[in-house]
N, C-alpha and C positions, 0 to 999 in steps of 0.2 A: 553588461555591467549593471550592477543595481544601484540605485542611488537613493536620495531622499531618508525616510523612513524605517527601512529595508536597515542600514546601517546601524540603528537603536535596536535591532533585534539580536539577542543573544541568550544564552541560558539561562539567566535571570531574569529575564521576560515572561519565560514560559513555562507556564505554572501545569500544565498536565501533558500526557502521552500525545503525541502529533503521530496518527496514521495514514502512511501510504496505502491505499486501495487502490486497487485497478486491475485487466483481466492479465492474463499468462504474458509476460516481456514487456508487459508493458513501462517496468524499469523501478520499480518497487524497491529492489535491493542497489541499484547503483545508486539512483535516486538516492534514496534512504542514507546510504554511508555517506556520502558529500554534503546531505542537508544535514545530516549527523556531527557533523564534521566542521561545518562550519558553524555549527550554535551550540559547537562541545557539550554535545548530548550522546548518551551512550545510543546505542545501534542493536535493536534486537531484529531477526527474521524468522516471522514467522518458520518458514521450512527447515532455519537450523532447530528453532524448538521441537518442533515435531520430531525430528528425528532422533535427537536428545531425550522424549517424554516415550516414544513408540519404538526406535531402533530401526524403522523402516522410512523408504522415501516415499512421497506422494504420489507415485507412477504405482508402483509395486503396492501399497494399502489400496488404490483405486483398483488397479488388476484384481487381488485377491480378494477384497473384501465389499470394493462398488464405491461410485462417486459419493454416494450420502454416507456412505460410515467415514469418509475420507472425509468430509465436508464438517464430521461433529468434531471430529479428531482435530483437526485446523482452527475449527472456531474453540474448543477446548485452549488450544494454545493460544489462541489471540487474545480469550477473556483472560486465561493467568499472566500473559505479558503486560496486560492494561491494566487488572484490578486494581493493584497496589495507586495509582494513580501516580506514582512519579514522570516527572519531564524526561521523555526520549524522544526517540525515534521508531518505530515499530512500523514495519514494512509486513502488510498483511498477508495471507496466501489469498486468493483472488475466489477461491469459493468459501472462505471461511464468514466474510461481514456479511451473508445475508441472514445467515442461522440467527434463528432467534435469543439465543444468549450474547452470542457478538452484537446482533442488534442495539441491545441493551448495556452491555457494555460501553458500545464505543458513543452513547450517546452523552458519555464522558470526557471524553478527548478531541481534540483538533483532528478532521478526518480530512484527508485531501485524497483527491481524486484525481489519480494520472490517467487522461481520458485519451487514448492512443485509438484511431483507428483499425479497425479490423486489418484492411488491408497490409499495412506499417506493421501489424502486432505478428502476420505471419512474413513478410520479408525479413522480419527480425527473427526469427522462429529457425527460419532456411539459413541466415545467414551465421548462426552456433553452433557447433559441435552438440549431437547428443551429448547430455551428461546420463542421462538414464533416472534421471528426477523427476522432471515435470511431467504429470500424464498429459496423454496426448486426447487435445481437444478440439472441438470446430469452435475458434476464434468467432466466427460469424454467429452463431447460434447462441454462444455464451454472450456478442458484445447485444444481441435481440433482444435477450433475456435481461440479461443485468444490469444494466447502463442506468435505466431509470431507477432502481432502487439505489445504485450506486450514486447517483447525482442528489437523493433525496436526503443520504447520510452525509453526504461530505460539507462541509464548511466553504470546502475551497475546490474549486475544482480549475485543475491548468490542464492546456492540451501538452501533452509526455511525449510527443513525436522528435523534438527540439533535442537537443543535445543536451547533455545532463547538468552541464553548468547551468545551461540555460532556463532549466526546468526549476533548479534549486532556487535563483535568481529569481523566479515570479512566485515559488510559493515562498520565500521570504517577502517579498514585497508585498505579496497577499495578506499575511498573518502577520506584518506591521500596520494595514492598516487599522483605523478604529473598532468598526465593525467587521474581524476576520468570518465573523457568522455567515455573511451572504455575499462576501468575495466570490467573483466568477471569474474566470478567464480561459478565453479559448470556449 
């Protein structure tokens, strides 16, 4: 339960795009709709945009065409969900914010970081039904890689292992307080 602070926070607080970042499951889109949800902000994801701008899903453009043309394409969609600067929620695709236009972009918006460990990120992974979406990736390799540029963009960073209320619960409490710039937790 949140309390304090946390409770002043609503959609008239929040003056630009809040992004969820973080690697494959690690809860971006449930996350996303709930903290959506409760600060009655609309809910964009990245992956539905993509597929709405391309007509293809992120497995199938990575198979045919390679991680990096897959990687502009997502960051494409991340910069047109944010440029406008309106208050939402936008739940990023997980190789889209290191591309250099997302870079730049999101140095616009509340970025938060659901920092899931590896291990958590593939038990979640094992425990979903293919949908035939997400390409298939070494979690370990991507958390080696990304984590620190990940932790370098984000404002706020919570550990996303928690249950989803619970996750939503500390990035509101986060981005009530003072300075959400160099909020940490987890």
């Amino acid at each position: 339960m949140t309390t304090g602070p946390a409770h002043n926070l609503d959609s008239t607080s929040i003056s630009r795009p809040i992004v969820l970042i973080g690697l494959v499951a690690a809860g971006k889109t449930t996350v996303g709709r709930l903290l959506a949800a409760r600060l009655d902000l609309p809910f964009f994801d990245n992956d539905d945009a993509l597929f709405r701008r391309t007509g293809g899903r992120a497995r199938d453009i990575a198979e045919r065409d390679g991680p990096a043309a897959l990687h502009a394409l997502e960051a494409d969609a991340l910069v047109a969900a944010v440029e406008a600067g309106t208050p939402a929620v936008v739940g990023a695709a997980a190789g889209a914010v290191l591309e250099p236009a997302a870079v730049a972009a999101l140095r616009e918006c509340l970025v938060v970081y659901l920092r899931v460990d590896p291990e958590v990120l593939v038990l979640r992974m094992q425990a979903e039904a293919d949908d035939g979406h997400r390409p298939r990736v070494d979690v370990f390799a991507q958390y080696a890689e990304r984590d620190r540029g990940y932790c370098e963009l984000a404002a706020v960073v919570v550990d996303g292992a928690s249950a989803p209320a619970e996750v939503v619960g500390r990035i509101i409490a986060a981005l009530a307080t003072p300075r959400p710039g160099v909020s940490r937790d987890g």
